[in-house]
Steps between C-alpha positions, in 0.01 A plus 500: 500500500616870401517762765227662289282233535574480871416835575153481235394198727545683860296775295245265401427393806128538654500395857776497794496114517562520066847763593627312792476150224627682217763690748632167661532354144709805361739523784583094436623591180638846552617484852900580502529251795360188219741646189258820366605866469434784763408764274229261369370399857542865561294579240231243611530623862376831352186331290373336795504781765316665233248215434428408878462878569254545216342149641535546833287860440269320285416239762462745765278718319274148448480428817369826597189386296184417657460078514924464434628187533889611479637664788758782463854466552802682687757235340775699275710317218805548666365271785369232286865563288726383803315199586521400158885596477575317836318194444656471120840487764410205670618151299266166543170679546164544248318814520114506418343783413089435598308828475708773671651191738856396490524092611832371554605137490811258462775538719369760697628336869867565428374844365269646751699729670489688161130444438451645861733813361300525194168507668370204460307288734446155583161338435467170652170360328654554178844392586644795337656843521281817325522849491229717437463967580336543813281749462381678786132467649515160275446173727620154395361234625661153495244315216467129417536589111746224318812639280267319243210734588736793521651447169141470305386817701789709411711346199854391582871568378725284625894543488727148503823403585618579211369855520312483132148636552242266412094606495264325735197675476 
């Protein structure tokens, strides 16, 4: 993919959930840490603050409406960003992207000291690590929904081993 279809795609994009996929798939290939250039992740730094504040602004604006059923958010791309850039750090671990959700599995035991660093927490019923913006005034409650039902709900994006993005959803 050309850095000018890289930064059309992050344009494209029509939800936050769409940017964060489209986001974690660009930085796999154009990340200097995994062999791409800094002036293009630069670049693509710039298209997506741009996209998740024109998003972000749209969904906010939504949920403002009468009988909404987003909520707004307070989450900025340079937080979602840095969870992205230190998980990419971490070797022996898949990252799946499920709505605006983070889950991280694999060899996350020998690794949770940086999970912990990163933000992440521990969630025992799925046997996982996930991340997710807390937003404030917004409750979570601990729900008997199945990675299977979380998946069909929200779509998934899942990142291997090997670090090559492969579509879920």
């Amino acid at each position: 993919m050309s850095i000018h279809e890289a930064l059309e795609a992050v344009r494209a994009c029509r939800s936050l959930s769409e940017l964060k996929a489209v986001y974690r798939r660009l930085v796999m290939e154009f990340h200097p840490d995994r062999g791409g250039d800094v002036r293009a992740m630069q670049e693509i730094n710039v298209a997506h603050d741009a996209a998740f504040n024109r998003l972000k602004d749209r969904q906010n604006e939504a949920a403002k409406q009468p009988g909404a059923t987003v909520r707004e958010t307070t989450e900025t791309p340079e937080e979602f960003r840095a969870v992205v850039d230190a998980l990419l750090k971490i070797d022996g671990i898949e990252i799946e992207l499920c709505g605006s959700w983070l889950w991280i599995s694999g060899d996350t035991y020998s690794h949770r000291a940086e999970l912990k660093a990163a933000g992440c927490r521990w969630s025992k019923s799925k046997a996982k690590w996930y991340w997710r913006h807390a937003e404030k005034g917004c409750r979570w409650s601990r729900g008997k929904a199945t990675m299977d039902h979380i998946r069909t709900k929200y779509g998934s994006h899942l990142i291997g081993d090997d670090r090559k993005a492969i579509s879920v959803a």
